[in-house]
N, C-alpha and C positions, 0 to 999 in steps of 0.2 A: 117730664110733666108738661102737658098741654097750655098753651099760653093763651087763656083766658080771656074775655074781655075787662074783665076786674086788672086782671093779673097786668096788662098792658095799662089803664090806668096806674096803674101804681109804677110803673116802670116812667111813665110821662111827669108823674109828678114828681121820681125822685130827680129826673135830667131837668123839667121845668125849675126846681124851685134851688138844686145845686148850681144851674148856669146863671140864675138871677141873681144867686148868692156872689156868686163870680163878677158878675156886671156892675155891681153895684157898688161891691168892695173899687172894684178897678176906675170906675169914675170915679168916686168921692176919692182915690188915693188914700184908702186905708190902709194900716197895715195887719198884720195876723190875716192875711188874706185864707188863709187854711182852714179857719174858724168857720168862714162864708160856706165854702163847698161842701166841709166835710159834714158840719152839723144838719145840715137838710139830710142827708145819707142816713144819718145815725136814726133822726128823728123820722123820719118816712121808710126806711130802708129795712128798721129793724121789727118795727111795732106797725101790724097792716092795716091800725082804726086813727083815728083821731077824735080825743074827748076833753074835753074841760081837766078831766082829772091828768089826761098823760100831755097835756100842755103845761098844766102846772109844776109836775114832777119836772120837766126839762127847764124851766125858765127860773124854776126854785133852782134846783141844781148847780147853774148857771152863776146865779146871786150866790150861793153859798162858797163854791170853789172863787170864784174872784173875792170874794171877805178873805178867805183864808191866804189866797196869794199874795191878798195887800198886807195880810199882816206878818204872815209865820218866816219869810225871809227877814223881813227887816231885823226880828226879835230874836229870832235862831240862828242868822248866818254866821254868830260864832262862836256857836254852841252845835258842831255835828252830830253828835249824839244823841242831845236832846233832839234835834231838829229832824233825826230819823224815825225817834219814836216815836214821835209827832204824825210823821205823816204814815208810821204805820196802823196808828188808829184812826185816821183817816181813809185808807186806805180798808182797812178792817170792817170800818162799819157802813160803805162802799159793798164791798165785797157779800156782807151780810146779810145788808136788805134785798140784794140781788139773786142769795138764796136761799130767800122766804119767799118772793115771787111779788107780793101786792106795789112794791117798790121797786120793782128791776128797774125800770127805765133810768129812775133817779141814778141809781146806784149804778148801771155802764154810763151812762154819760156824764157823772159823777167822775166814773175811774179815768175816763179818754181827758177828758180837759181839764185833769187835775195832773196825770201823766205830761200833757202839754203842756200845760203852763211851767210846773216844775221844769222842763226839758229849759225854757227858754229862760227863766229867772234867775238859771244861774251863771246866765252872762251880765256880764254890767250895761252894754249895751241896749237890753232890750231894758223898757221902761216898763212897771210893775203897774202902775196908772193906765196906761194907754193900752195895755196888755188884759186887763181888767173891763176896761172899758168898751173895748173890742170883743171880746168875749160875752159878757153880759148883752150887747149891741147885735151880736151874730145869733144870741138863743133866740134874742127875741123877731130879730127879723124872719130866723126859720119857720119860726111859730107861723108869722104871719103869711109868709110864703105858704105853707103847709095849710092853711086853712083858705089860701087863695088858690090850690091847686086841687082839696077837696071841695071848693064849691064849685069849680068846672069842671071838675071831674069827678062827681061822686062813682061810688059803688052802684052797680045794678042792681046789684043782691046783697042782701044783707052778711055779714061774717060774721061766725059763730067762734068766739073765741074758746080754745081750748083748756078744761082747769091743768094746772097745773100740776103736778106726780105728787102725791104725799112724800116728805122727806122726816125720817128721822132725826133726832137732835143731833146724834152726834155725827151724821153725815152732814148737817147742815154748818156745825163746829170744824166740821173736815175743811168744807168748802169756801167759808170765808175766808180760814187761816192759811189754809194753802194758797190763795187768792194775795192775799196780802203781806203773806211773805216775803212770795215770789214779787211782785210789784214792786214792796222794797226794796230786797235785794238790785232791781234794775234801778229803781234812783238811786241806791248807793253808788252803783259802777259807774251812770250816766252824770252823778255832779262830780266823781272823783275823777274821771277822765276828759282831756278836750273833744268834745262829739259833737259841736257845734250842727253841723250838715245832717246829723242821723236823728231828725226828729221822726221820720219812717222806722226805724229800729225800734224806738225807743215806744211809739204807737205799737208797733207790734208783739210786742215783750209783754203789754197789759191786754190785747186785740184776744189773743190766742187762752188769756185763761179766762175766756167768759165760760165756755165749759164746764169749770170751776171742778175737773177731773183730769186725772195723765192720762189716759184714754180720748177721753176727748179732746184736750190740748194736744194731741200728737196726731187727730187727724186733723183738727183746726190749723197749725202748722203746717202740715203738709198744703192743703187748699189755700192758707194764705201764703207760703211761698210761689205757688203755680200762679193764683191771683195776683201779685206782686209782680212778678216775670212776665207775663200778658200785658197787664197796666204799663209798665214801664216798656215793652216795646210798642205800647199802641200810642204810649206817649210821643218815643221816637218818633213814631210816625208821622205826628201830630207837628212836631219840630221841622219835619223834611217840607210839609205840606205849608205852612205858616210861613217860614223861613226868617224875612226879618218885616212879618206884616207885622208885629207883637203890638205895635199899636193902633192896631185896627180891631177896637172892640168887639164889631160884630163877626169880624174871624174866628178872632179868639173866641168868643160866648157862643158862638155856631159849632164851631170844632169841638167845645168841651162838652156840648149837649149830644153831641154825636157821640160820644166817648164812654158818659156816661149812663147813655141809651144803651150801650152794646151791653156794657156790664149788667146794670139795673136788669135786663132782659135775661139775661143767665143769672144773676140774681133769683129772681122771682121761680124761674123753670123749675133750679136748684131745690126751693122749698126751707133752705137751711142760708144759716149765715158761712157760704164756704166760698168755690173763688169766685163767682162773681162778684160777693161782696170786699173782699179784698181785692179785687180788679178796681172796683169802684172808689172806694176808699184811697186807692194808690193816684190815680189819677186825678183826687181830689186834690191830694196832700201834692201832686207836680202841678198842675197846675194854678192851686191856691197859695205855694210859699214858690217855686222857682221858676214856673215861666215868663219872663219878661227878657228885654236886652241887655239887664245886667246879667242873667243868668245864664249858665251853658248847661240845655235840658240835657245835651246827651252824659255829657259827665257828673251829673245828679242823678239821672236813671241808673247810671251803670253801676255807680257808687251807692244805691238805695238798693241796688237788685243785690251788692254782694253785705253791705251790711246788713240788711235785714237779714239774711239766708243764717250769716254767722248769730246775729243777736238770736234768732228763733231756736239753733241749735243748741246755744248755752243755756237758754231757758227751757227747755223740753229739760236738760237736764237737771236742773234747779228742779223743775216741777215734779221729776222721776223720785231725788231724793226725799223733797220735803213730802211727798206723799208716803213715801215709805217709814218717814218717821213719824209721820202723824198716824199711821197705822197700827206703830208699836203703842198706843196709848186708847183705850176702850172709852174713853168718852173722845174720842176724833176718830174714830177707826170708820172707813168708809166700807160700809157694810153691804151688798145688794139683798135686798128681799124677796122672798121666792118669786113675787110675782113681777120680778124681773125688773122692778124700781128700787131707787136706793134710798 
């Protein structure tokens, strides 16, 4: 696909407003640095307009998953049962709004920093306050970032948003539930197991069923494992070339716009969320939670590049089954339509 002058704006403002997200965490020493890079990505990355209404959606979104992270640990950490079922209706009506369409945004950036947060809540260590407060602090800063990178950089042309495929009810019942299943099922494994280091896994595990079909989850997979494996050796790179400048800001925020330049640009070519966005993503998540001098990026890339490959494999297959069982039942059966929509 020909890279545009539109198309390169949008590539400038997802590296602009991700490295500023970087810079700003990294002075003020905040922490959930991952929040800063990844949510400009999500917010500019996925949705190619910016309006009143998908600013909203993201910074509601934001406020809502942080209420529910201050509350549902504290009340349910010793109640696991309840505290599953909890977050599969959460998860559920996430999943839901996502495939009716007027609410997508809500409902994926809903699922990603609801997956995070959970990931990190269920250590003691991390503070449910400051984790909240970080999060809500990173929607809103994106926003503004995002609307400081569409006033220097607008569009030259106007874009024509595309409607959206009519879906029937009970593909639409197919897709949340499959959605929210599978998403459970990964917090089951991830608060039952010590995974402390595999917050990339665990991002990927909910990344891959925005398709909200095995079909398309199994090529989503494929692209975000190649994206992932690229990301993480451009990280390397990134490591060789820095070496122990890590506290020299404008290294680091030079080096991550370059990074995230490359990806954003195969981003946009792509036309879909395949690897460039998971390139971009990957290198959000290295060097928003592990590059510094406490961290050793090569043995976080190497160890992100094989957990994620295994988490994506067991969940292809999660999503292989519950799609087949949700098939055997005519109000969830995912039907195609002749005219080749579902």
């Amino acid at each position: 696909m020909e890279l545009t002058q539109d198309k390169l704006r949008i590539c400038l403002r997802v590296a602009f407003a991700s490295a500023t997200g970087l810079l700003i965490s990294k002075l003020l020493n905040w922490n959930f640095g991952v929040f800063f890079t990844v949510y400009p990505m999500l917010l500019l990355g996925m949705i190619p307009v910016l309006n009143r209404f998908i600013a909203l959606q993201f910074v509601a979104s934001s406020l809502l998953t942080s209420l529910e992270i201050m509350i549902l640990p504290s009340l349910l950490h010793h109640w696991p049962p309840a505290f599953t079922v909890v977050v599969f209706c959460l998860f559920l009506g996430r999943f839901l709004l996502m495939a009716k369409g007027p609410l997508m945004l809500f409902g994926a950036s809903g699922c990603v920093s609801l997956s995070i947060m959970l990931h990190f809540s269920s250590y003691e260590h991390f503070s449910l306050t400051d984790m909240a407060t970080m999060n809500i602090t990173a929607s809103v800063l994106s926003v503004a970032l995002a609307y400081i990178g569409y006033a220097f950089l607008p569009n030259k042309e106007p874009l024509v948003m595309r409607a959206a495929p009519a879906k029937s009810n009970n593909v639409i019942r197919h897709q949340a539930l499959l959605g929210a299943i599978v998403a459970t099922l990964s917090f089951t494994v991830f608060q039952s197991v010590d995974l402390v280091d595999s917050l990339s896994a665990q991002v990927a595990t909910v990344l891959i069923l925005f398709p909200m079909s095995f079909m398309g989850a199994v090529e989503s997979g494929r692209m975000r494992c190649i994206g992932t494996l690229l990301g993480c050796a451009l990280g390397l790179l990134t490591q060789v070339f820095l070496y122990s400048h890590y506290h020299n800001l404008v290294l680091l925020s030079l080096s991550f716009w370059l990074c995230a330049m490359v990806f954003a640009r195969w981003h946009v070519k792509e036309g879909v969320s395949g690897i460039g966005f998971a390139g971009l993503t990957t290198t959000g998540i290295l060097f928003g939670q592990y590059i510094s001098p406490e961290h050793d990026l090569v043995y976080s890339a190497l160890y992100r590049m094989s957990s994620m490959t295994l988490a994506i494999l067991v969940t292809l297959c999660c999503v292989y089954l519950v799609h087949k069982f949700l098939n055997l039942f005519p109000s969830t059966r995912y039907v195609i339509m002749p005219s080749g929509q579902p």
